[in-house]
VONU-653020 format. One record per residue: y, z, x of N, C-alpha, C in turn. Coordinates in steps of 0.05 Angstrom, whole numbers, plus 5000, padded with zeros to 4 digits. Example, Ala and Ser with C-alpha at 12.3 -4.5 7.8 and 13.67 -1.06 7.14 Angstrom:
488651565264491051565246493451565264/495551425257497951435273500151575258/
END
This chain:
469552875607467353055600465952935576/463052875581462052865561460653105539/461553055505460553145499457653065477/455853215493452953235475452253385452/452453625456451253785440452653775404/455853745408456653715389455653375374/455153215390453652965382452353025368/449253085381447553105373446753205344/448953495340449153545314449753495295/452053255296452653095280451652885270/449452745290447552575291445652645275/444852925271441752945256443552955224/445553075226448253165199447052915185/447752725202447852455182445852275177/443252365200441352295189439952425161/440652715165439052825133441052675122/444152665114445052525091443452295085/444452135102442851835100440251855075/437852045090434852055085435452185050/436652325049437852445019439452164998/440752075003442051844993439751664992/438151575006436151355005434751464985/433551674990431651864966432751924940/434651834940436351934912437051684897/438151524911437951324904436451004901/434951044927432850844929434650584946/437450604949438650354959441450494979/441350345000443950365010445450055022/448450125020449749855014449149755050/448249525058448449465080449949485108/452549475092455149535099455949745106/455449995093455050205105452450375131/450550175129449150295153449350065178/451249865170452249805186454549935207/455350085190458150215194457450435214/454850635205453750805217452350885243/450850585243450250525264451450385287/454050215286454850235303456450415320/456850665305457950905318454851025337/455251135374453251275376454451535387/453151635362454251975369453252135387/451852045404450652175421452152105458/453851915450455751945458458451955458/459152205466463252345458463652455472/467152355479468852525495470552605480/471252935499473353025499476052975511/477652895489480352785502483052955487/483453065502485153315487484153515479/485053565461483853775427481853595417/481853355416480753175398477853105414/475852995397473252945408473352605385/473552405410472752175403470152015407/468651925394465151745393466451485402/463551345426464151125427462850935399/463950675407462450495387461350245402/458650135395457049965402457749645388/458449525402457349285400455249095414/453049075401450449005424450149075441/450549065467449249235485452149405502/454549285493456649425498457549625490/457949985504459950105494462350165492/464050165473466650255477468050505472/471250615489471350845493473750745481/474750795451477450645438479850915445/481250925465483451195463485251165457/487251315444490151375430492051335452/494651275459496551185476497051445487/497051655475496151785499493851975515/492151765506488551915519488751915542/487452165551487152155581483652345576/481052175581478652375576479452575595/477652845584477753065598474553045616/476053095645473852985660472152715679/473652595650473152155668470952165653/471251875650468851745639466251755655/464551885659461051925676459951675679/460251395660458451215677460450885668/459250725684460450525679460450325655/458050375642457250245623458950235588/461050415600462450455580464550295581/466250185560467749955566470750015547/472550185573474950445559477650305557/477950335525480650125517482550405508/485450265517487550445518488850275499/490750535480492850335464494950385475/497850365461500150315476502750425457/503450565455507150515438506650655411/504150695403502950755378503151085375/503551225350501851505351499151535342/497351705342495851745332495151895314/493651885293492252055267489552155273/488552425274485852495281485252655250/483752595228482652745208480152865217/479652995209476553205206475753235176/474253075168472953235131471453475134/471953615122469853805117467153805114/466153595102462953465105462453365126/464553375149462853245171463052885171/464252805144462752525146464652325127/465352065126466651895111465251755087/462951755103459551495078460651535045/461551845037462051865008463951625000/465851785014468651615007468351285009/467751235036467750835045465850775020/465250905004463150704986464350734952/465850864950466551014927469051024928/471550964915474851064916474451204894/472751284879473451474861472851834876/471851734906470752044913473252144931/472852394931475252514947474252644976/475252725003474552905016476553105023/476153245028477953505038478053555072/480053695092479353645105482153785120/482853725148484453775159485853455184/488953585193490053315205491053385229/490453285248493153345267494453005278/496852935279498252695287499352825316/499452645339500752625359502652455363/504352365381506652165392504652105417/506051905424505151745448504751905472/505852075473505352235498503252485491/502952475469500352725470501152965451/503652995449505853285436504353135417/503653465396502553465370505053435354/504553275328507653315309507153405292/504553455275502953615263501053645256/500353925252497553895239497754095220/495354035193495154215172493454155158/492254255139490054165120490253955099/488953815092488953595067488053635050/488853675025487853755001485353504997/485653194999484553055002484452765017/481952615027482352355032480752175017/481951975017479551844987480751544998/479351284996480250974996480950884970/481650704978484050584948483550304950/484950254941485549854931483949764912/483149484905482349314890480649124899/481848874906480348714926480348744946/481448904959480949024994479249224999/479249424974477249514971474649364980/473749254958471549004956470048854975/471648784983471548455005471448575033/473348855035473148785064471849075073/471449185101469349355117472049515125/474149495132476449645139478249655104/477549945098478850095070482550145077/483050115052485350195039485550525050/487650705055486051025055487851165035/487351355023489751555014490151865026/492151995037491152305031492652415027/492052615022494152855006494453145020/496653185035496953365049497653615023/497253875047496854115028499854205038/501054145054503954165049506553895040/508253975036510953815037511953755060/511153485064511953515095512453125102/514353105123515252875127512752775151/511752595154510052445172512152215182/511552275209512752145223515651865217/517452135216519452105194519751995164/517552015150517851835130519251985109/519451915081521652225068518352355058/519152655059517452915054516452785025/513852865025512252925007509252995003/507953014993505053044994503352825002/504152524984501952344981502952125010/501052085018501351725036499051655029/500551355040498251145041497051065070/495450975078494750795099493750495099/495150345105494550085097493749875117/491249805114489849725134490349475150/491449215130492648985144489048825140/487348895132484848725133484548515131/486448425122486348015117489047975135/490348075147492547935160491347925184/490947805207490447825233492647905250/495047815245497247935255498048175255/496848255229497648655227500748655218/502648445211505548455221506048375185/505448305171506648145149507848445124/506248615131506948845103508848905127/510148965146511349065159514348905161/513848635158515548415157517948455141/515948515108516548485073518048715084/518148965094518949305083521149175101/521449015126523248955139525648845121/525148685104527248425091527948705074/526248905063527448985041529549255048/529649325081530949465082533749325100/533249075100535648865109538148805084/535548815069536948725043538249035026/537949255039539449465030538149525001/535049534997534349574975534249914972/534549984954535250294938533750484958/530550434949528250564959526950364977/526550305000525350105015522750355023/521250235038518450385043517950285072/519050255084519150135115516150355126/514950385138512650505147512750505178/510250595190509450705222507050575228/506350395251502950505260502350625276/499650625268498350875285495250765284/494950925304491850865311489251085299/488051065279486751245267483851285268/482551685274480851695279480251815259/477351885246477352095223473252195229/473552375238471652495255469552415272/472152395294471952235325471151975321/472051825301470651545294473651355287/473051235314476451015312475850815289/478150785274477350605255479950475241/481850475276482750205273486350285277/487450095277490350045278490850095247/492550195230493150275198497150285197/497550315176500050245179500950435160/502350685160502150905145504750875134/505050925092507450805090507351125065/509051125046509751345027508751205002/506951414992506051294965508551224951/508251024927510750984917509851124881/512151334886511851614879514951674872/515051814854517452024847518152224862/520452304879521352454886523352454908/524752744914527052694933527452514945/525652584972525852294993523152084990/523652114961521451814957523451674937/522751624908524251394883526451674874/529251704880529352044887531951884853/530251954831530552014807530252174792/531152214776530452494745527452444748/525752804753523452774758522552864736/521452724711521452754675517953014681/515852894695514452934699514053234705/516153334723516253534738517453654714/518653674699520453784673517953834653/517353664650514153684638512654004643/511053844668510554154678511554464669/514254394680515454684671515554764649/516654564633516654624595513654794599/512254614598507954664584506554784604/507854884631506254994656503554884665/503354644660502054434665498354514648/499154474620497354604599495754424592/493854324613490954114609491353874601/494053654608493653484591492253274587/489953324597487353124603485353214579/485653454565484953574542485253504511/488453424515490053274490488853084481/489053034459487552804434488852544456/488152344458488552034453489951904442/493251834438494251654425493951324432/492351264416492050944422492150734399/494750604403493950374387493250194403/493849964393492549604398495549554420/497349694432498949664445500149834468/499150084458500350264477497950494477/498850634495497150954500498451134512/497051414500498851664508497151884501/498752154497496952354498498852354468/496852684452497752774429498153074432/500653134436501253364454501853614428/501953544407502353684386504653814379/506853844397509053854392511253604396/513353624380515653484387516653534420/518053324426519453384456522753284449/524053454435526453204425528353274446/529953164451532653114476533253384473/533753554468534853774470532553934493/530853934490528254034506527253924532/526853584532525753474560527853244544/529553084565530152844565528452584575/527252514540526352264550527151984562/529252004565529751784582528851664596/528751894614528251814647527752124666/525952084688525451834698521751714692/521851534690519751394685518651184707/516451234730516450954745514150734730/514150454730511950364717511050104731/508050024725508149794743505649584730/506849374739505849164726504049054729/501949054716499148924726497648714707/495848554724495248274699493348374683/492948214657491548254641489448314636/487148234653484348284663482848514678/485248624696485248894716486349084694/488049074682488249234662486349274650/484549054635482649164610480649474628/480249224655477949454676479549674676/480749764683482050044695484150164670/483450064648484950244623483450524622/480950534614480250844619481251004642/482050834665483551124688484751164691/487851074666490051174668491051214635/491451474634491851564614494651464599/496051424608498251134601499450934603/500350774581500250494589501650364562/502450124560502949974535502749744551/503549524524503449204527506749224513/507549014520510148934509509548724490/511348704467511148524450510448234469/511548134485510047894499507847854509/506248094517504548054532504648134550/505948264567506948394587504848754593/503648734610501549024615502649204639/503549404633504449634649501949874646/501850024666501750294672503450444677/503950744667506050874669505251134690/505851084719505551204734506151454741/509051494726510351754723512151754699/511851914675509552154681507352084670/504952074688502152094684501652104653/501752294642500652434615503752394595/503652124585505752074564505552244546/507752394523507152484497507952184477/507152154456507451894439510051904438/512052054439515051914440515351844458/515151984488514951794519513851564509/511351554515510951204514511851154488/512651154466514450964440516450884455/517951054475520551024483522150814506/517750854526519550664548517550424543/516250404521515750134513517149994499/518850124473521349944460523549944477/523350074507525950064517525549714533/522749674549521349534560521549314533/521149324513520949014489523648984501/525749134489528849064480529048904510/527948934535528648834557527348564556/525548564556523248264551525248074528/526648214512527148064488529047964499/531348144514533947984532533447744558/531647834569531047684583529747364574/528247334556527047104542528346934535/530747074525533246974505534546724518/535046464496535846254510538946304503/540046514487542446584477543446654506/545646504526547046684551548746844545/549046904522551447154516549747434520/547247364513545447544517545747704547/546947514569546947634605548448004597/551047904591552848114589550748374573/549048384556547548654540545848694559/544148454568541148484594542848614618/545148624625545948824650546449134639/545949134612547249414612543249514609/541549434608539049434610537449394631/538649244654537649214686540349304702/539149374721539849324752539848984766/541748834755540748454771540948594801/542648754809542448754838538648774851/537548994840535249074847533048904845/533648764817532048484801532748264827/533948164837534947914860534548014881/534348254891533548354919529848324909/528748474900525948354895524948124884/525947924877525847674871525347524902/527547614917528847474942525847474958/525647714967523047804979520447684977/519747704949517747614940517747294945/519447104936520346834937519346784965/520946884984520946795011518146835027/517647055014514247045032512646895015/512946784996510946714980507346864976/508847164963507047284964504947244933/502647304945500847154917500147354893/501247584913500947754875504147844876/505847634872509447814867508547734835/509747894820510047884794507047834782/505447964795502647914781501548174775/502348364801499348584810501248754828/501149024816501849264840505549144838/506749124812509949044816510749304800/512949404813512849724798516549664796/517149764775519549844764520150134760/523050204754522550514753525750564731/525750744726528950754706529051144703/531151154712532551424700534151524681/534451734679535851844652537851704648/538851684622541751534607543451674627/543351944628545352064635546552114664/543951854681544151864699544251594704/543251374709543151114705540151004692/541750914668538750884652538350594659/539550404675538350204670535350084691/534149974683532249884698531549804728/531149874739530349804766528149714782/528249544801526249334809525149404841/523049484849521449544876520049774865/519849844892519549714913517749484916/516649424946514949144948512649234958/510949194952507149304951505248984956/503449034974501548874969502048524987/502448635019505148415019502448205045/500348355040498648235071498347945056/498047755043497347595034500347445019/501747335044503947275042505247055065/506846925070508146875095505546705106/504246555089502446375097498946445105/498846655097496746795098494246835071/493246675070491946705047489046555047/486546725028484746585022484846345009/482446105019481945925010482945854981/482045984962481946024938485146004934/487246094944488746154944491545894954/490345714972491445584970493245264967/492945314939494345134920496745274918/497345534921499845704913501245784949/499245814969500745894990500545765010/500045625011499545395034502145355050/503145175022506144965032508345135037/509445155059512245365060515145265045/514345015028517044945023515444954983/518344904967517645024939518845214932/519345194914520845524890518645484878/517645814875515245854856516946014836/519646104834520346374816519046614808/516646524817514246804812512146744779/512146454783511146344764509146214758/507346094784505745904786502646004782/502646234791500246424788498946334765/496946414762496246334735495646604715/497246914726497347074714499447234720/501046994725503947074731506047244707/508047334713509547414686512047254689/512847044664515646904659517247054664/517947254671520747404676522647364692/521247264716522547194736523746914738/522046734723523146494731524946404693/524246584678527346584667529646764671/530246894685532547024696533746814711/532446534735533046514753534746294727/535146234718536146084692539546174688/539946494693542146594686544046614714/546746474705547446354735548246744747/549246854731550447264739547147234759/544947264755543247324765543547174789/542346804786541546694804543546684834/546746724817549346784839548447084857/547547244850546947484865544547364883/542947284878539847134896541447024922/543246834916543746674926545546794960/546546954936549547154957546847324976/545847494965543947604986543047425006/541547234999540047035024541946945038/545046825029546646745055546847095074/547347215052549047395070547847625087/544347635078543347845090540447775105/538947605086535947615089536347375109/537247035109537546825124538846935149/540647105151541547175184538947265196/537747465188536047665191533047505200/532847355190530247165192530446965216/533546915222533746775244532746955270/533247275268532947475288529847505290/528247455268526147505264524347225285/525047095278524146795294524146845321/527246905322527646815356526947115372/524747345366525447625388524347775363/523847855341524148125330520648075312/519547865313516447805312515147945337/515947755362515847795381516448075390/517448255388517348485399515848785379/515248675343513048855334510648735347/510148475358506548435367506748585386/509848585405509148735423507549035432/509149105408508349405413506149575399/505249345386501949395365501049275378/501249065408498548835416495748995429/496249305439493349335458492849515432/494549715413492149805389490749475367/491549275365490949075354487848975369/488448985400485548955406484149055408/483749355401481949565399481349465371/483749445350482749365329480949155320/481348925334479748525331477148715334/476248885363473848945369472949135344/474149305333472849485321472349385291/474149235279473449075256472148775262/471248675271470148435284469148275261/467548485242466648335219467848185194/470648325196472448215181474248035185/474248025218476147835227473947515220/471347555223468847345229468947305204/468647435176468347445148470347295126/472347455141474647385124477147265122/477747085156480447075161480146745172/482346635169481946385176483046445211/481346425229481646645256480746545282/483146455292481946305329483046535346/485446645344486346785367489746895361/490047155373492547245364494247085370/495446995388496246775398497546535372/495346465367495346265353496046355320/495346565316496446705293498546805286/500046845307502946965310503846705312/503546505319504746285326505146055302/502946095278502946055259505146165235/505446445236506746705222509846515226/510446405254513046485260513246105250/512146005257511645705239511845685215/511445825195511245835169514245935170/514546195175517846265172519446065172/519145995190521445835198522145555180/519245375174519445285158519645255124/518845545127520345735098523645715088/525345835111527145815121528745635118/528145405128529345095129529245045096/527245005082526944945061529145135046/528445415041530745545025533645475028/534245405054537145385061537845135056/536644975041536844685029536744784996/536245024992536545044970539045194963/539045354976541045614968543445625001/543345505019544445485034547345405030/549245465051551945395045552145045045/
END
């Protein structure tokens, strides 16, 4: 069944926006009426509950459906050109404006809105409202036409089993052609028995009747139960001050750190500052930009730039606390003194530190220890020492990388320690110095990650292309510009065939290093 009438109205919807934005502003980004116009809303089916738009490419239309679309009615003419996915669930959003143009151009905008997800066969798994959806990232933001997404459900609730909470992510894969490499990384890290691994789902996502692509939906990396399931300091917060404006509070800033000025003491008796605290590491330059949007943060006596993720709104003894906790760590670590190993364990987790070392190492990912590396630590009274993950940011890894990029990722053979960057942090490749540490590296890769990569080679590549390959080609077609723009790109085929080339010769090389 075709539908019109609801077209139509959506069609003029976005022509007044459009004509309002141009008038208001005098400019629109190319990119976006690119985006616009290849949707034609004047033609949509009903497939289910859900009402999907085709999309044009030159004189072709296409009818992109969820694994389990069936149109209501049949498709009316031939000229339509109807791709089915396969093995996948699907995501259908609705904004309340009717429209995405805010958001795709802006991550600082939010939309509101409602969700329903299905399974492969059609059974709804839920639906409910979104407090919001908004795009995210940095350089993916930027560079590419397929966004980063965020949203924030208005309940507590598990998505397609992931652990319960409010926030996900959706992660687009825009520079990987394979779609498989962030999927790879969450793979090694839940091989490798890491604490909190983030293993994720895809799905094929629509957001008002507008396919926009194969996404890979994973759990913000966040505080709570079935997320980093530590002393939630933040949530203690709250309760103490009933969450009393802290966006209001004076500014504590020196030349090193930042925080709020909450006007009272918080001494241990009241909130334990300890923990938990998650934090994460970003280079020097992205910091200066994005210091105004996070209300806390320090530098470590070395040089070292964190944001303090949780809790959001430091009081100056929080951040005093987990910034001299963070020196005293930098200072052990630096140390050419090895007596020093024995104090630096009662200050880290090496287990957690060598399981994300391992990871990062082996894919030769180009922002490990640069960008988006998050640590996290809980109360004394719980385990105060430091801890290392999860793994973020992994599409640009495993041989996958811009031009620009490779002098650092090219060659599959090399120990980089997480050092070569040129805004790398020494931490990693002096730890690898301390034999307590480098003996744990070593024991993992015989004993967990090197089996595991053999499985990956011979069958377990081979069976995720499988079951992402017909949403992947809905995807090549629907992002086309990015695959043409941005990817060094002949054919899946040949890209998967590369992925598992690089492994392998990854592989060989490490096991000449660290091998029995």
């Amino acid at each position: 069944m075709k539908i019109v009438e609801y077209s139509l109205r959506n069609k003029t919807k976005l022509v007044i926006i459009l004509l309002c934005v141009i008038a208001l502003t005098g400019l629109m980004y190319i990119d976006s009426i690119e985006h616009m116009e290849n949707y034609d809303p004047t033609v949509a089916y009903q497939v289910g509950d859900e009402i999907i738009d085709t999309y044009v490419v030159g004189d072709k239309h296409y009818l992109f459906l969820p694994s389990w679309g069936i149109v209501n009615g049949g498709v009316d003419t031939e000229d339509i050109i109807v791709m089915k996915s396969e093995n996948l669930p699907s995501m259908h959003i609705w904004t309340d404006s009717g429209s995405i143009d805010k958001i795709w151009n802006d991550k600082e905008a939010f939309e509101a809105g409602r969700m329903s997800i299905y399974d492969t066969q059609g059974e709804k798994l839920y639906s409910g409202g979104l407090k919001s959806v908004n795009t995210r990232g940095n350089y993916s933001f930027t560079n590419y036409e397929k966004k980063p997404l965020g949203i924030t459900t208005k309940d507590v609730v598990s998505l397609l089993g992931l652990g319960k909470g409010n926030d996900y992510v959706m992660i687009p894969n825009a520079s990987d052609p394979t779609l498989l490499r962030n999927h790879i990384a969450r793979k090694l890290e839940s091989v490798l028995g890491v604490e909190y691994d983030n293993l994720g789902e895809y799905l094929d996502l629509y957001i008002n009747g507008e396919y926009l692509g194969n996404y890979y939906l994973v759990e913000k990396i966040e505080i709570g139960e079935e997320r980093i399931n530590i002393t939630n300091l933040e949530a203690a917060i709250d309760m103490l001050h009933q969450k009393s404006g802290y966006e209001a509070y004076e500014d504590y800033r020196t030349e090193d750190a930042r925080g709020k000025i909450f006007g009272f003491l918080e001494d241990f008796d009241r909130i334990d500052i300890t923990g938990g605290y998650l934090i994460e590491r970003e280079f020097e330059d992205r910091y200066k930009i994005e210091y105004e949007d996070n209300p806390s943060s320090f530098v470590t006596a070395g040089g070292e730039h964190f944001w303090v993720d949780s809790p959001r709104y430091c009081s100056v003894e929080k951040i005093e606390y987990i910034k001299a906790t963070m020196d005293r760590v930098e200072e052990l670590i630096m140390s050419s003194d090895v007596e020093d190993t024995d104090t630096l364990a009662k200050y880290i987790d090496m287990d957690s530190w060598a399981k994300k070392y391992l990871i990062e190492e082996f894919t030769k990912n180009y922002d490990a220890g640069v960008s988006s590396t998050y640590f996290y630590k809980d109360s004394d009274r719980v385990d105060g020492r430091i801890k290392a993950g999860p793994v973020w940011d992994m599409d640009m890894s495993m041989g996958n990388y811009l031009e620009w990029m490779a002098d650092y990722c090219e060659d599959p053979t090399g120990l980089t320690k997480l050092s070569e960057h040129d805004f790398a942090s020494p931490w990693y490749a002096a730890m690898y110095e301390r034999s307590e540490y480098y003996d744990r590296v070593v024991a993992y890769y015989r004993g967990s990650l090197s089996p595991y990569v053999d499985e990956l080679i011979e069958s377990e590549i081979d069976k995720m292309a499988d079951q992402i390959a017909a949403s992947a080609g809905m995807n090549e077609i629907r992002w086309a510009v990015d695959y043409e723009n941005n990817m060094y790109y002949t054919d899946k085929e040949s890209s998967l065939r590369e992925l598992k080339e690089y492994i392998l010769l990854r592989k060989e090389f490490l096991d000449s290093v660290w091998g029995e």
